[in-house]
LOZA-729238 format. One record per residue (C-alpha): x, z, y; residue in one letter. Coordinates in steps of 0.05 Angstrom, whole numbers, plus 5000, padded with zeros to 4 digits. Last residue first. Layout:
<recs>
XZYa;...
</recs>
This chain:
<recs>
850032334921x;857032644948x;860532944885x;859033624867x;863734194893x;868434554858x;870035364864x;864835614821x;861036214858x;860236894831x;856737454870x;853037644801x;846837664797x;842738164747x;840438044674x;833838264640x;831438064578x;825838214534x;824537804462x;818637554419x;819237294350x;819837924316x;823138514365x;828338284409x;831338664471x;836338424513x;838438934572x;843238914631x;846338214625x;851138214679x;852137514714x;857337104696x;853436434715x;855736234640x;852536884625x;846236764654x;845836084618x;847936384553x;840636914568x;836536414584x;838836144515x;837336694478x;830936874512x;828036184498x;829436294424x;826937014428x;819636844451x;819137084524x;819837664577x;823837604624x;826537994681x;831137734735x;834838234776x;838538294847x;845638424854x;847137724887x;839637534917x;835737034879x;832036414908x;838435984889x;839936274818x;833336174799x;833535484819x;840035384776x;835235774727x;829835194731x;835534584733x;838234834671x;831734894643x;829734244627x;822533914651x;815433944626x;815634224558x;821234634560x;816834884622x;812535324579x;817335714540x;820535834613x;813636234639x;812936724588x;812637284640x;817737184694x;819537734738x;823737524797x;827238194841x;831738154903x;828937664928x;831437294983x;837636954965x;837036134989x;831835995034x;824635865012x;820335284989x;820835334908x;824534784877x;821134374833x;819634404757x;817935104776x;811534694799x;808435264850x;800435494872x;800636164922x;800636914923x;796937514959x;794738164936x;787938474954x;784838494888x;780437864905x;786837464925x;789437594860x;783837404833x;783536684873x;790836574838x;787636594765x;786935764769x;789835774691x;796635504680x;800034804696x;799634834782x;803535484760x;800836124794x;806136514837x;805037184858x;809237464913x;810238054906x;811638684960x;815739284945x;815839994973x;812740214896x;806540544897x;803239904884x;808339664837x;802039634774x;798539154820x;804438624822x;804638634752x;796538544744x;796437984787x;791337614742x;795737054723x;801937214756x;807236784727x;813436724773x;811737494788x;816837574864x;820138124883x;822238254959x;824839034968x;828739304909x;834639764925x;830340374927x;827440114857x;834240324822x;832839844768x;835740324704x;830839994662x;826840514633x;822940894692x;820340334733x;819739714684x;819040074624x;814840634616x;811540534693x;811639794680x;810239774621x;803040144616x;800439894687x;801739174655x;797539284602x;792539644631x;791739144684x;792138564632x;786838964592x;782138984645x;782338284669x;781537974592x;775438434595x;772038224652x;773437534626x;771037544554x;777137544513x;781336944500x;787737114539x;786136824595x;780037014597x;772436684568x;766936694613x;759636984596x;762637714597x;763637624670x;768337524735x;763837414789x;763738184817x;771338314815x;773838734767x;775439404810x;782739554811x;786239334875x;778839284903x;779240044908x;784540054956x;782139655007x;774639545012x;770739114959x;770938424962x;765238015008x;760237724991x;758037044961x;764936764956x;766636744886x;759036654854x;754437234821x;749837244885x;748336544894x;750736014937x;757835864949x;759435585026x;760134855031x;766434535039x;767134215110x;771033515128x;776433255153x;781033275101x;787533365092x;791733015034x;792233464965x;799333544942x;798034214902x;791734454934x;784934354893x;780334954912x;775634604951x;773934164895x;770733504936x;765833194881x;760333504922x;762233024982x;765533535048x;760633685106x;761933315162x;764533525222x;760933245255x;754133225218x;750433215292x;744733635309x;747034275263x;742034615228x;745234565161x;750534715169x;748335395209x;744335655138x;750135455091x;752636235089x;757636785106x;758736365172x;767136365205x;768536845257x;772036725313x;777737105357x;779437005429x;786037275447x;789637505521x;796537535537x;799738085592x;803538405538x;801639065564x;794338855589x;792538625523x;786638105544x;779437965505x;775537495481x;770937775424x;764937525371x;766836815374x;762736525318x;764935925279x;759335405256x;764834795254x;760834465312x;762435135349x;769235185335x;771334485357x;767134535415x;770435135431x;776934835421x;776434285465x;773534725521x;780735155510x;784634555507x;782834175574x;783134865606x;790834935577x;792034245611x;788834375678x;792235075681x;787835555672x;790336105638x;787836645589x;785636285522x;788935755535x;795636105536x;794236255458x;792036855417x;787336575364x;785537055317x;780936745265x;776437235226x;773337275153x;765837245152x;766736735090x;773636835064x;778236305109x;782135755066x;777935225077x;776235385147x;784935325166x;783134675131x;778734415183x;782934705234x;788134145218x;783633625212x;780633885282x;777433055291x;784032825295x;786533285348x;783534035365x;788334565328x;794334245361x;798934745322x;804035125373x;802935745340x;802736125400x;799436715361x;795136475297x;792436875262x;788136895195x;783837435170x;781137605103x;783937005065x;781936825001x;774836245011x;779535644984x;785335684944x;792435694976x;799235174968x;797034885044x;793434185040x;796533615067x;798333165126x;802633715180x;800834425176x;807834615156x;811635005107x;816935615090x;814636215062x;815136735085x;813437605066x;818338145105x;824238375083x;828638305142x;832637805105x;826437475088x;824137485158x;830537215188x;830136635126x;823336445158x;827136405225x;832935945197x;833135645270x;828535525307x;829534775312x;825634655248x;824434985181x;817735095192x;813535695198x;809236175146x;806936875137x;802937195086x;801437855111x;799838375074x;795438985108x;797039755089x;797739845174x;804240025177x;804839395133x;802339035191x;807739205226x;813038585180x;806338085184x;806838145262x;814938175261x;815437475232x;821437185247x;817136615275x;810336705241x;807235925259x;800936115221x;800236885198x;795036925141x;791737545121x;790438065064x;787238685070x;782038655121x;777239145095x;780639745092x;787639595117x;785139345187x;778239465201x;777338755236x;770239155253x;773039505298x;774038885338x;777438925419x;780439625383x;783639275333x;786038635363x;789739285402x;791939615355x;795338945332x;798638865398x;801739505401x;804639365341x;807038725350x;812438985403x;812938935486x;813638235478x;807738145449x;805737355448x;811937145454x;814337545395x;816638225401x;818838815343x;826038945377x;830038555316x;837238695320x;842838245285x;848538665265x;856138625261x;855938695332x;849538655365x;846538035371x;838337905389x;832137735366x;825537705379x;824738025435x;822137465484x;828237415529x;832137305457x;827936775443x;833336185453x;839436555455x;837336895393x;834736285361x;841435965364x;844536545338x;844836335258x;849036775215x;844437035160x;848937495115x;853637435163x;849737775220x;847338315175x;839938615182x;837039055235x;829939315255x;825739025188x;832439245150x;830939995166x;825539985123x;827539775076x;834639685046x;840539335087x;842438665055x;849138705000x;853838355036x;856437715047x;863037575087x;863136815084x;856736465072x;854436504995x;856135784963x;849235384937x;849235244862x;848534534829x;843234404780x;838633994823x;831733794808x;831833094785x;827132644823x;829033084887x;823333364923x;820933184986x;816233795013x;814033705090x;817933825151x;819233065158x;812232995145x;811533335218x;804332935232x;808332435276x;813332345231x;812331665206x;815031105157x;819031555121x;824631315089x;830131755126x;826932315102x;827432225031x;835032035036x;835632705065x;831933155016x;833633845056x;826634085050x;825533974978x;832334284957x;832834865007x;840934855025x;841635465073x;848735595044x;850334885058x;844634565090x;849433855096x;849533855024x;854033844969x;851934414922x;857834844892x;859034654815x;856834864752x;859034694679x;855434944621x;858335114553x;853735124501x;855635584445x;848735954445x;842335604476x;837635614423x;836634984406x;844034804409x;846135344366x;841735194311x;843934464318x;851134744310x;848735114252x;845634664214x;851634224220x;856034754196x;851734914136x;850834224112x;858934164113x;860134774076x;854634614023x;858533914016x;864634284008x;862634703970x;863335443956x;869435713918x;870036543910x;862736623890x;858235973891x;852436383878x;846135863885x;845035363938x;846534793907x;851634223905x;857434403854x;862534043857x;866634523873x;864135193843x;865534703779x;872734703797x;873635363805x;870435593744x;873235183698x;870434473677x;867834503609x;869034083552x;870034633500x;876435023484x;873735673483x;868935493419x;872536053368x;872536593425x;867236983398x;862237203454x;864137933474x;860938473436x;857139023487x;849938903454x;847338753515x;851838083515x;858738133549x;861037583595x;869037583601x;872537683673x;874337193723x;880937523749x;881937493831x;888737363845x;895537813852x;895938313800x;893137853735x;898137283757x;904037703771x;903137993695x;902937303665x;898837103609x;902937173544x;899037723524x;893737163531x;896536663496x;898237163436x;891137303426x;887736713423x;893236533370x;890737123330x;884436953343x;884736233314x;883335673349x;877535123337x;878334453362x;879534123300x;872934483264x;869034373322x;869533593315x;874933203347x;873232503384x;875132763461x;880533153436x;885232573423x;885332453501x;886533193527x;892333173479x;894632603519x;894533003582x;897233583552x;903733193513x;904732923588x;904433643612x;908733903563x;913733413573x;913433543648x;915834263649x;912834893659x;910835073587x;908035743589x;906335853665x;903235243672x;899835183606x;897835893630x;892835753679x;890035183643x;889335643578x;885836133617x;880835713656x;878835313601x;877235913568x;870735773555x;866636383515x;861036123480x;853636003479x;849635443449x;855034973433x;853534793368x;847834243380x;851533783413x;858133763379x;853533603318x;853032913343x;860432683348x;862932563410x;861931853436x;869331533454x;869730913486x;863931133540x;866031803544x;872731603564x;869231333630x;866932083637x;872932423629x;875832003678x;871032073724x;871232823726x;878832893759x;876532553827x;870633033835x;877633463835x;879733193898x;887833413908x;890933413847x;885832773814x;889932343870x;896232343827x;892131833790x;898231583741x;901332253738x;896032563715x;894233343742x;889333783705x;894034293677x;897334283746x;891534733764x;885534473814x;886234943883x;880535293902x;883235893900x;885835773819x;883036423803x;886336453728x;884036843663x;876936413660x;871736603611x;866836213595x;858136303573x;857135533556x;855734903582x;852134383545x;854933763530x;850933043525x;851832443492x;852931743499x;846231473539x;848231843601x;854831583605x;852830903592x;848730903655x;855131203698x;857231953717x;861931853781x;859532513800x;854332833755x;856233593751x;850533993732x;852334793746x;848835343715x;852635973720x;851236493670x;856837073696x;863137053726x;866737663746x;872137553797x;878037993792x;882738503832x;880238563906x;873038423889x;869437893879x;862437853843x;860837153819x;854037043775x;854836383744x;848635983712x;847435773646x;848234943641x;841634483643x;840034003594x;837933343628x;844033093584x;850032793612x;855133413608x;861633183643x;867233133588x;872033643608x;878933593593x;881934033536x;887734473537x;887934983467x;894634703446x;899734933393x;894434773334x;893734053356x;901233993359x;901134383284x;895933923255x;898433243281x;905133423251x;902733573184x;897333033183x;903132573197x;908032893148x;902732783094x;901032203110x;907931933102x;908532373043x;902431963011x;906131303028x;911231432990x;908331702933x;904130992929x;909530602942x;912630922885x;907630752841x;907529992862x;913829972849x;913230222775x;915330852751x;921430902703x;918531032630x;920231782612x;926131972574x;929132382620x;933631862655x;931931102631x;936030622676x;931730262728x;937530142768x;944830272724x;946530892698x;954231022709x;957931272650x;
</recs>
């Protein structure tokens, strides 16, 4: 019998609909909450929600080593793309984590979505989504204040949802998961150890082996943190090295906007100081060629002078820009023959001019002989050889007292200079000077030779020399009208004589009497006599066949004062004497110091012991260079210096000082470099910068010699002839005034090829002195550095770039 619908079965009423709606709804739910359970139980993936409180995460401490990367505390506050809203919704603390999987700073898959494929590549990217979710969906409160410390695994269970479940379906049921988990409490985020467990047996062996593992944090008390809160909203290790911006640990992943800052600080790090800069040099276009003298050869200069009557076409012209170009060796170069021998003989091609020789080869001068140019020891003054002519100024003036008290004199009009290159046979230094005019490269003869020059003119303004330094000067067939304009040029001949210092004046009208050299000579003595000069001696050298007269200038005011006629007057008390860098002539007198403690007053002590004695007028009431009182500023510099150089300079440098002839201190002050070589067969040139202290009048007082320079110019001698520049502090200085480049490209002008350049200065200028050597490829033979202060010495190379500048 077939029951119909609604039939009674077991004796019970039949339910009503509404009943079994009821049921059938509550196995619906049932199901639901079933299914929903067991996917969220199969998952421990979660996306980060990006922590918007002021909170502050625990920092991560990364060590790396070949097998795993230990994380520890990191603090890392990610706000990109974080909005207003964000802020106000909530806020996540980070947590103690542990992270299975060095991604190397690539995101995992586990974070990819395929509708914004471009959260793969930028993983700032990847946090605003999170964050825009976090808007809809506010975690619950409590979420807050539970996650105090805990282990994330993030890292893990991204690492191995790749690994585990490869294929897309599980990475679109991730992403949505990521989704639902937003608005879960603890409770539905919470995994079970056992479950903890199997995912990470079920890490992968290849993974563990081949990249750095991120290893658990374990408290003091040697229990790791539970795992229970692993599934967080964290961003993994990797990713939050990222986007991180500070300057903490960033272990395996640093950022990329740390990266970036870095670099650029760097490179501006490297510019100031000179490294990575590459420098390109070129040959020198000018007519000089290798004899190319910067403010002598200024071409365009000269051809816009108005006049040249007073020589100011043998004057200084510099260049606006100093140049930066290098000047070519001449063909066959070699190393110049060492003194003494070199004062005899030096190398035709290293200086191969023979005009002068067949022009003052009668008079001894020079002459050509082979692969050698000879020098006999004549001028036209004394054919027969300077030295027999000095004995005999000598002998016409004991007094003169060559080496003893005349020490340091000026030769006008030198030539090739073979009176200042005897004179050292008598311990006398001779500062000799001559044109660059038709006799040809004769100051660059007497470098070569190794004998002091400069090259200059008495033409419209002062010489580069304080007033009241020179012992003697002389002048033999000079060919410098002494007597014209009022004896302007005589004039400052008197402003650079010590008082009682002597004027040798060996001239033809001194001894003949023709009607023009007659006209001269009674010009002159009136000349000398107005000007309260002296002639103690006329005499004749019977050998040479030339006769001198020589003068001696007052040691006080007494005979100015006396005079009937104020012609030439004396000089306006605003008129510094000592004022030389670019100063016009002047016709006109200084008057002599008065009083016994002023420069001036008397004269130095004798030759040696003026090398070392403090001269009288420096005192305890003036302050040094240095900032002591003066007399003891001067002592300690001598000390000083005395100390490195024979510790350093001599003995520790490898210079082989045989080798070393012409050196020049491009920042004397007191002279107390060039003092400590005294033993040395050197001479220096001392060189006070028109910007530093007026010291150059104590070198003069110690019996060395020297003169004012800009080293933002070029310096007025031929190319290679020194063989050693020392350079105290100097280039610090000029960064200030002009750039560099055009300084050492100077350098490398004046410098010999094998000879050395020593500095000493603070260790940034050092550093890049030292790139601009190198980019010269010279030989850097010592850098030292100790604090902010640095040593360097580097030696020439014979290198020369093969291009030449374009025409200016």
């Amino acid at each position: 019998m077939a029951f119909g619908r609604g039939a009674k079965m077991d004796g019970r009423r039949p339910s009503s609909p509404s009943s079994s709606m009821c049921t059938t709804t509550t196995v619906v739910v049932f199901v639901a909450l079933c299914m929903v359970g067991a996917w969220m139980m199969t998952s421990s993936t979660v996306f980060p929600v990006e922590p918007t409180s002021n909170k502050k995460s625990e920092p991560i401490e990364v060590s790396t080593s070949n097998k795993k990367t230990e994380v520890k505390d990191q603090r890392a506050e990610v706000g990109f793309g974080e909005t207003d809203e964000a802020a106000k919704s909530g806020s996540v603390s980070s947590e103690k984590f542990e992270d299975t999987d060095n991604n190397d700073n690539v995101p995992d898959e586990s974070h990819s979505n395929r509708d914004a494929p471009e959260e793969e590549k930028f993983p700032e990217n990847a946090m605003e989504k999170p964050v825009e979710m976090a808007e809809e969906k506010e975690p619950p409160k409590e979420k807050e204040d539970s996650k105090d410390s805990f282990d994330d695994a993030n890292g893990k269970s991204e690492g191995q949802s790749a690994k585990e479940g490869g294929e897309s379906g599980d990475e679109e049921e991730k992403s949505e998961e990521r989704k639902d988990k937003e608005t879960t409490t603890d409770n539905d985020v919470e995994k079970s150890d056992a479950e903890k467990k199997e995912d990470q047996e079920g890490k992968s062996e290849d993974d563990a082996t081949e990249q750095p593992q991120i290893e658990e944090k374990v408290e003091e008390s040697g229990e790791k943190e539970p795992a229970a809160k692993a599934n967080e909203v964290f961003p993994d290790g990797a990713q939050s090295e990222l986007l991180k911006e500070s300057n903490t640990e960033n272990g395996s992943f640093p950022t990329q906007a740390a990266e970036s800052k870095n670099e650029k600080e760097a490179q501006a790090a490297s510019k100031s100081s000179g490294d990575e800069i590459t420098y390109s040099w070129k040959l020198c276009n000018s007519s000089a060629v290798t004899d190319y003298i910067p403010c002598l050869d200024n071409e365009k200069a000269i051809k816009k002078l108005h006049s040249t009557k007073h020589y100011e076409h043998r004057e200084r012209h510099c260049p606006a820009e100093p140049p930066t170009c290098l000047v070519p060796l001449p063909e066959g170069y070699k190393r110049p023959i060492e003194w003494p021998k070199s004062r005899d003989k030096v190398w035709y091609s290293n200086v191969p001019h023979t005009k002068l020789a067949e022009y003052k080869g009668h008079q001894n001068w020079v002459k050509v002989s082979g692969d050698h140019l000879l020098f006999p020891g004549g001028g036209t003054q004394f054919k027969n050889g300077a030295l027999h002519y000095i004995d005999t100024i000598q002998q016409a003036l004991p007094d003169i007292a060559w080496g003893k008290r005349s020490r340091v004199i000026l030769d006008v009009g030198c030539g090739v200079a073979s009176f200042g290159g005897y004179m050292f046979d008598r311990d006398v230094l001779t500062m000799s000077f001559a044109p660059k005019d038709e006799h040809e490269a004769q100051v660059q003869f007497a470098l070569e030779r190794g004998i002091p020059a400069i090259s200059a003119v008495m033409g419209t303004k002062r010489l580069p020399y304080p007033s009241r330094v020179f012992d003697v000067i002389h002048c033999a067939r000079c060919r410098v009208p002494w007597h014209i304009e009022g004896g302007k040029l005589l004039l400052e001949l008197n402003r650079l004589l010590r008082p009682g210092g002597y004027f040798v004046w060996s001239a033809t009208p001194v001894y003949q009497k023709l009607p023009e050299d007659v006209e001269i000579w009674n010009a002159m003595s009136s000349l000398a006599k107005s000007m309260c000069w002296k002639m103690v001696k006329k005499t004749k050298d019977t050998l040479n066949q030339v006769g001198m007269a020589i003068y001696q200038k007052p040691m006080d005011n007494n005979c100015y004062e006396k005079r009937s006629e104020d012609s030439p007057p004396l000089c306006k008390e605003t008129d510094d004497a000592d004022a030389a860098w670019n100063v016009p002539l002047q016709a006109c007198i200084p008057k002599l110091p008065i009083g016994p403690s002023v420069r001036g007053s008397k004269w130095p002590e004798m030759w040696p012991q003026r090398l070392e004695k403090t001269p009288f007028w420096i005192d305890g009431s003036h302050v040094g260079v240095y900032g002591k009182p003066a007399n003891e500023d001067f002592e300690a510099d001598h000390a000083h210096w005395k100390r490195v150089v024979s510790k350093s300079y001599v003995n520790g440098m490898g210079i082989d000082w045989s080798k070393v002839r012409n050196v020049m201190d491009m920042r004397a002050v007191y002279g107390g470099f060039a003092a400590a070589l005294r033993d040395q067969k050197v001479w220096v040139m001392n060189i006070v910068p028109v910007d530093s202290p007026d010291t150059l009048p104590i070198v003069y007082e110690r019996g060395l010699f020297g003169m004012y320079h800009d080293w933002c110019e070029s310096f007025s001698t031929y190319p290679r002839t020194y063989d050693l520049l020392h350079a105290d502090h100097l280039f610090s200085k000029l960064k200030k005034r002009c750039k560099l480049l055009g300084v050492f490209a100077e350098v490398d002008r004046i410098l010999r090829p094998e000879g050395k350049l020593i500095v000493r200065d603070d260790a940034e200028t050092i550093s890049e002195l030292e790139s601009m050597a190198k980019s010269l490829q010279w030989e850097v033979r010592m850098t030292y550095a100790r604090g902010k202060e640095g040593l360097l010495c580097v030696q020439k190379t014979t290198w020369r770039p093969k291009e030449i500048e374009a025409s200016m």
